[in-house]
C-alpha positions in Angstrom: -41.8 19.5 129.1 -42.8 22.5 130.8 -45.5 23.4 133.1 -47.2 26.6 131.0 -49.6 25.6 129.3 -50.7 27.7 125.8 -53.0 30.6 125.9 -56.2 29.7 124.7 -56.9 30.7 120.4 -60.0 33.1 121.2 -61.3 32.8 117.5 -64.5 35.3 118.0 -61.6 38.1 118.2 -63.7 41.1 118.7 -67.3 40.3 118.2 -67.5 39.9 122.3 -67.1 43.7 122.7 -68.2 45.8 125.5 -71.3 48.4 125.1 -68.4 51.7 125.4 -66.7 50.4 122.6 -68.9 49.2 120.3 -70.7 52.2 121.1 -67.3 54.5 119.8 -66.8 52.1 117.0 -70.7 53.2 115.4 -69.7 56.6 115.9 -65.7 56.3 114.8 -67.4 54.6 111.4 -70.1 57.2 111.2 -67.5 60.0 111.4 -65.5 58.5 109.1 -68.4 58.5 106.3 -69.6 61.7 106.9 -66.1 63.4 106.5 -65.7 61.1 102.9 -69.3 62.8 102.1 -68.6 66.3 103.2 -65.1 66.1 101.1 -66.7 64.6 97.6 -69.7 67.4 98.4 -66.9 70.1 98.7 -65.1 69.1 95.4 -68.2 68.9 93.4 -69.1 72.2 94.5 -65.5 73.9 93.6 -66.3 72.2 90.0 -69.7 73.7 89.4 -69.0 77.0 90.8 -65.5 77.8 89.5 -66.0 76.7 85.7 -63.1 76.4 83.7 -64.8 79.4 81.6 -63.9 82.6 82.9 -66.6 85.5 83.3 -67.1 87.8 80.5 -64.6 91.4 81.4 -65.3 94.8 80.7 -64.7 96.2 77.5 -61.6 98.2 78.1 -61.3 101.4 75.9 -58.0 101.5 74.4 -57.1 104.5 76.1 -58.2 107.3 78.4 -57.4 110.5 78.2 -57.8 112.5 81.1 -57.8 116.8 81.0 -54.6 118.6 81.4 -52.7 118.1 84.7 -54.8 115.3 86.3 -53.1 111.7 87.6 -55.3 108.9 88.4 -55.9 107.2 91.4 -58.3 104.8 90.8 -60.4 103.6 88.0 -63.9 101.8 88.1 -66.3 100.5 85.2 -70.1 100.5 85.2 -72.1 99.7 82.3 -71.5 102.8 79.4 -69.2 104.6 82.0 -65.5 104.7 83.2 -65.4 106.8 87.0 -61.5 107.5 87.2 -60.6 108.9 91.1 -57.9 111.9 90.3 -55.1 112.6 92.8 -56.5 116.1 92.9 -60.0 113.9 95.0 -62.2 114.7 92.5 -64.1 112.0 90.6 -64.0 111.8 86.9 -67.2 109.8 84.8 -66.5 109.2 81.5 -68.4 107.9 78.6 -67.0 104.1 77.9 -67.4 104.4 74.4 -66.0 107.5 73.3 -64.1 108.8 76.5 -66.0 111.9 76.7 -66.4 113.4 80.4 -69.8 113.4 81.2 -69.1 114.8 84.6 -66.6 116.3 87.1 -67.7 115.7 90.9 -65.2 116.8 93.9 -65.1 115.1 97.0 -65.7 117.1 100.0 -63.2 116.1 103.0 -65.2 115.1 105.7 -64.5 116.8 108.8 
């Protein structure tokens, strides 16, 4: 036989912890929650605010016609009105329903 003797079977494995590390366990567990929390709060918030229902669009006329010799830039929609930005910097507002210009306003360059 041989003179080592077995290591003792400690079988309160980790309830005899020191302060530090009981201390870092509390806040390792506590870290761990709050991420799980902050994670379901961040799904449930992409599900309520991006519904699977898109927004209404704006009605689109189905077509514009602009006067003679003008390209467009740029086109925006308010409500009754189309504003088209011509390549000529001038800024076209036209009726949404009919197409009509309503009215014709350059843009100064700003010096």
């Amino acid at each position: 036989m041989s003179d080592m003797k077995e290591a003792p079977v400690d079988t309160d494995a980790g309830t005899d912890l020191p302060p530090q590390l009981r201390f870092l366990k509390a806040l390792v567990t506590i870290l761990s929650g709050t991420m799980i929390v902050g994670l379901i709060t961040i799904v449930a918030l992409i599900v309520i605010r991006f519904p699977t229902a898109t927004a209404p669009r704006p009605a689109l006329p189905d077509g514009i016609r602009l006067p003679e010799g003008e390209a467009a830039r740029a086109v925006t929609f308010g409500s009754g009105w189309i504003a088209v930005v011509t390549e000529k910097d001038e800024i076209l507002i036209l009726d949404a329903d009919s197409g009509a210009l309503r009215q014709r306003v350059q843009i100064s360059a700003g010096e």
